[in-house]
N, C-alpha and C positions, 0 to 999 in steps of 0.2 A: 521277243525283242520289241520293245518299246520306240514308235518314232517320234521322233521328237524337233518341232520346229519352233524358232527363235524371231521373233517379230524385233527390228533393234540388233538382228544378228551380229555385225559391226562395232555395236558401243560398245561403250564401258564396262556397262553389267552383261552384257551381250556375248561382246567375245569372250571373254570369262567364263562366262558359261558354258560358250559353245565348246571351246578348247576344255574342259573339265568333262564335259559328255565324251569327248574325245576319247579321255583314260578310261572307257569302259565300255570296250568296243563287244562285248558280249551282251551288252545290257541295252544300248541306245544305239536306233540309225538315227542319224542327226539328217534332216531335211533341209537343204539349203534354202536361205532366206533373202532377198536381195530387199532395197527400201524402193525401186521401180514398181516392185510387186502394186502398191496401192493404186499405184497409175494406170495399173492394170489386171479389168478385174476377172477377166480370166487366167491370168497367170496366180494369181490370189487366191483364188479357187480352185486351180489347180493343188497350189501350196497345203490349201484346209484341206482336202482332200486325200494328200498324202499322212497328214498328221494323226497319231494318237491322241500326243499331246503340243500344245501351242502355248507358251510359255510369252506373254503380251507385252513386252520392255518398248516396242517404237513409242516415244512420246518428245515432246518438246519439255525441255527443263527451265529454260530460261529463253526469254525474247524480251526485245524494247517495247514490245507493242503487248499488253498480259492479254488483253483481247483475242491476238493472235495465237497465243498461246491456249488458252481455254476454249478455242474453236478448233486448233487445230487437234489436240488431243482427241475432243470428241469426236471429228469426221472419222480419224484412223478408227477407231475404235466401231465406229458407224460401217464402216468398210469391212472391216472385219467381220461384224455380225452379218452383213450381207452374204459376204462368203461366206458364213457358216453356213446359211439359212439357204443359199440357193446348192448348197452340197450335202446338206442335210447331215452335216457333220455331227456326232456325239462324243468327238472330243474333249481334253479337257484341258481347258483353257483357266491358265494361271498369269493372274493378272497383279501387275509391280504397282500397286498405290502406294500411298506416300503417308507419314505420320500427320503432314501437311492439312490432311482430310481435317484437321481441330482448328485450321486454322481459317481465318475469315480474310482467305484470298484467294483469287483469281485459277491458282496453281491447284490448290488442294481443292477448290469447288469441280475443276476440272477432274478431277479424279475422281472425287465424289459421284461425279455423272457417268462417268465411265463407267465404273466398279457397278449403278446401278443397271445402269442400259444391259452389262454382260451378265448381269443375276435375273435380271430380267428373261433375258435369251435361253439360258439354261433351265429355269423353270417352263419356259412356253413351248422349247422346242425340245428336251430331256435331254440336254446335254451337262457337264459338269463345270463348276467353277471356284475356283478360291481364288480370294482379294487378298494380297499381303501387303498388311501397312507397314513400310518401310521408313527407318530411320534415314539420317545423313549416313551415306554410303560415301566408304574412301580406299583406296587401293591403286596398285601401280597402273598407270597408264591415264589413268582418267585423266577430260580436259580441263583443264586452267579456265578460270572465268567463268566453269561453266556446271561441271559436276557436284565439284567441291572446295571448299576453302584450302583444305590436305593440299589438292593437286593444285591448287592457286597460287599457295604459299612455297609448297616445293620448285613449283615453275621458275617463281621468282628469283627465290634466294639462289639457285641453281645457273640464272641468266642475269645473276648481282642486278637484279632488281628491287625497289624495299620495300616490302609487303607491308601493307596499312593496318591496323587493328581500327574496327569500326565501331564493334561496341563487345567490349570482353564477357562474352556469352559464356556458358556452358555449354559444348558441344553432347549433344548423344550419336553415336558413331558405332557404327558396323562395318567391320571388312567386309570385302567383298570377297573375299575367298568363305568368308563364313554365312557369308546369305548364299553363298552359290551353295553349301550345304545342306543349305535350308531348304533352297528350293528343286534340288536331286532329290531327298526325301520327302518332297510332297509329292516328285514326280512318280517315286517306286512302290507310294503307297496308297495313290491314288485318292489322297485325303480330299474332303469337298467341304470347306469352307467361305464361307461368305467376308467376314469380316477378322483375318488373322492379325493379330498385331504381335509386331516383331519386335523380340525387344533387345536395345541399343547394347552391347556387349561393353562398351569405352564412353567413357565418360570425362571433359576433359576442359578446361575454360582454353578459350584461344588463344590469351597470352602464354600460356602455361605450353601448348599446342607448338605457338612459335618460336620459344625457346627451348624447345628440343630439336627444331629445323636446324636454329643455328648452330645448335653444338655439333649438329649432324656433318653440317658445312664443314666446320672450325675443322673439326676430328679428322673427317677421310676425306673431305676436296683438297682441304688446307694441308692438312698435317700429315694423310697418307696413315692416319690409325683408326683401324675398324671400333665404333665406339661403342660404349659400354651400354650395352642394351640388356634391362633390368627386366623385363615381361615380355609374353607373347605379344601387348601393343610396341612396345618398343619394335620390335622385330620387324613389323606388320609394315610400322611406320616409317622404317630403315629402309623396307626392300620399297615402298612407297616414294621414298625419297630419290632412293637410286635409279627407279626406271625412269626420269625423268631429265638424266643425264647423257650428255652427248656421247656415245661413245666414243667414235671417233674422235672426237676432238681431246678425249682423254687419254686414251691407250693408245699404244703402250705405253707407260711410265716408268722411267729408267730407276733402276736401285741404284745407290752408291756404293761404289766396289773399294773394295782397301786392299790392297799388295803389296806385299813387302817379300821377302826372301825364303818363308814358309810360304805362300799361297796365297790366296785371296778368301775374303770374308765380308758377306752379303748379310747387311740387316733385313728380311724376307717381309717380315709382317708384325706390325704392333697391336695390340689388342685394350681397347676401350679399359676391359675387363681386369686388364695388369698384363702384362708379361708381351714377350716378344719370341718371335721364331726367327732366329737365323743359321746360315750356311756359309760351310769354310770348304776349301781343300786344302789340301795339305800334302807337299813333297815329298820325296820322297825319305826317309831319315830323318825328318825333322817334327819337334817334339813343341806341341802349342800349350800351354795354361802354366801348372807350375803353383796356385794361386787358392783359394780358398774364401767361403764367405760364412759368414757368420748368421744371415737370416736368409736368404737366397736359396730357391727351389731352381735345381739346374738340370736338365739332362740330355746327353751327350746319344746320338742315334747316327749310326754307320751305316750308310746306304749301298759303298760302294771302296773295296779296299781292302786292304789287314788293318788293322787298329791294336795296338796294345794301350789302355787305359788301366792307369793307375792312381790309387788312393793309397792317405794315409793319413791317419787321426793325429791333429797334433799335439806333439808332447806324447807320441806313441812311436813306435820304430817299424811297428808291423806294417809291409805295406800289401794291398790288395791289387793281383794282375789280374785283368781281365783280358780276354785275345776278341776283338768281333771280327765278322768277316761281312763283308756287302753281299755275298752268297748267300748270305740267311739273315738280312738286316735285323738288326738287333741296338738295344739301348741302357746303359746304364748310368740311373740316379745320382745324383753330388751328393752326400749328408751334410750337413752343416759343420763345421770345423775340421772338415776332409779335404786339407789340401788334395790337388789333383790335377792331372795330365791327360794330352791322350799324343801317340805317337805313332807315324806312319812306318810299320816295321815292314809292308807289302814291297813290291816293284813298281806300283804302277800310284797315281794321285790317287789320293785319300778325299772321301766326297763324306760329310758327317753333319746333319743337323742337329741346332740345339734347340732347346727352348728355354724361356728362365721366364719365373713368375714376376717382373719388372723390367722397365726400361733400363738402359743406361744410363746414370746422373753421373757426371763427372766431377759432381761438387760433395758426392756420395754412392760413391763404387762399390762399398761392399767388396771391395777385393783386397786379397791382402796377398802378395809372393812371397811363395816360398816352396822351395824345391820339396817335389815326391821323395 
């Protein structure tokens, strides 16, 4: 079993990590990390001491002062080697640089030092190390202002604040669940590179970026419909969106209920993608639909109850009985030009979900009555 300690254990890329070590309690002891550690450099040394591996996320990403930022990078990292060096550690220390290293500032010079100062160490003193050059890294939780534009812009639109476009770049972007991949496989195979570069999985201009935020809003803050999420970024960027939202001040959200003298009937959930899920009961003797559609994917699932549901092809006289019971839930499909019913023939309320591949238009129903 591999131990495994997390410098940054807290952040971003940090806790992500740490909780994903987590799921693999056969394979990793996770070393607990605190950021006092640096202030103290036997508790630090304690830290290296425990470790296999030491996975090197503490860094500053952003400050007012870039000075401050390119100093402070390097102490940690200075501190760090020191505990190796007075523990005589041969761990292997995997270190978060930045694509930044191309560019000619402050941030990526600081990394650049880092990455050498620890290739250095590993040479002089036989320990291991690989440098991963990392892209823009985005994923739920990150901070606003600070990680990512992702979490900037989700912040915003989320707290109806209006996110600024500054200059419509092309983003190159990596989840963070997918570099956390990245770098469990460096950890299980002990690979010893110096200079890895990571490459950007999403690709994506920020306008482009931003108007998918909003639709995100529009859809499921606004409208209460999960939206139509076309790729694994889509998804990525969805649950990205959502962890930034208040819970509390969200849920519960009440559904609206319809009653009338069969039962009630709840629209449950609408889906970006087409269609909706809803829920009825239904009294006891009394018979709901009656009606038929002509392009409409519909189907009728008994949870709880007797059901008798019936079809019949129109301009046909045959009609088809089906019995369900909520004992053994069960569901049967609409066909198209199949009028169709379903009737409570039990004792007790009828519980039956449906689902239909669209909303309700009321200016186009797609329904047409006409008795079983």
């Amino acid at each position: 079993m591999l131990k495994v300690g997390i410098t940054g254990q807290n952040g971003f890329i940090g806790s992500y990590l740490f909780n994903s070590l987590g799921l693999f309690k056969d394979e990793f002891e996770r070393i607990i990390f605190d950021k006092s550690f640096f202030e103290e450099s036997e508790k630090l040394e304690e830290f290296v001491k425990k470790c296999d591996v030491i996975v090197h996320l503490a860094a500053l990403n952003r400050h007012e002062d870039n000075n401050v930022l390119h100093d402070t990078n390097i102490l940690l990292v200075e501190k760090l080697i020191y505990a190796l060096k007075q523990t005589e550690s041969k761990a292997h220390v995997i270190f978060s640089s930045s694509t930044q290293e191309e560019k000619d500032n402050l941030y990526g010079k600081s990394k650049t030092n880092c990455r050498e100062l620890l290739i250095n160490w590993s040479l002089s003193y036989g320990g291991k190390f690989t440098g991963l050059m990392i892209p823009n890294v985005f994923g739920p939780f990150g901070k606003p202002n600070y990680n990512s534009v992702v979490a900037t812009f989700c912040y915003k639109l989320i707290n109806n604040q209006n996110p600024i476009i500054e200059v419509d770049t092309k983003l190159k972007l990596i989840y963070v669940g997918d570099l956390t991949n990245i770098i469990l496989d460096k950890i299980r195979r002990s690979e010893i590179n110096h200079q890895e570069w990571i490459n950007n999985i999403y690709e994506i201009t920020v306008s482009d970026l931003l108007k998918k935020l909003f639709y995100f809003k529009e859809s499921y803050l606004v409208n209460g419909i999960v939206p139509k999420l076309e790729d694994l970024f889509d998804i990525n960027l969805f649950n990205t969106f959502r962890s930034y939202i208040d819970i509390e001040n969200i849920f519960p959200r009440r559904y609206i209920k319809h009653s009338d003298y069969r039962g009630c009937f709840v629209e449950v959930i609408k889906l970006g993608v087409g269609g909706q899920i809803s829920f009825s009961t239904t009294d006891e003797g009394v018979t709901r639909g009656n009606h038929f559609h002509t392009r409409k994917i519909e189907r009728f699932s008994v949870i709880k109850g007797d059901a008798l549901i019936q079809l019949r092809k129109i301009n046909d006289t045959k009609i088809y009985n089906f019995h369900l019971n909520g004992n053994e839930p069960s569901y049967v499909d609409m066909p198209i030009w199949f009028t169709h019913n379903i009737k409570n023939v039990g004792t007790e309320v009828l519980y039956t979900i449906f689902w239909i591949n669209e909303f309700y238009d009321e200016n186009d129903p797609d329904t047409y009555f006409e008795n079983v």
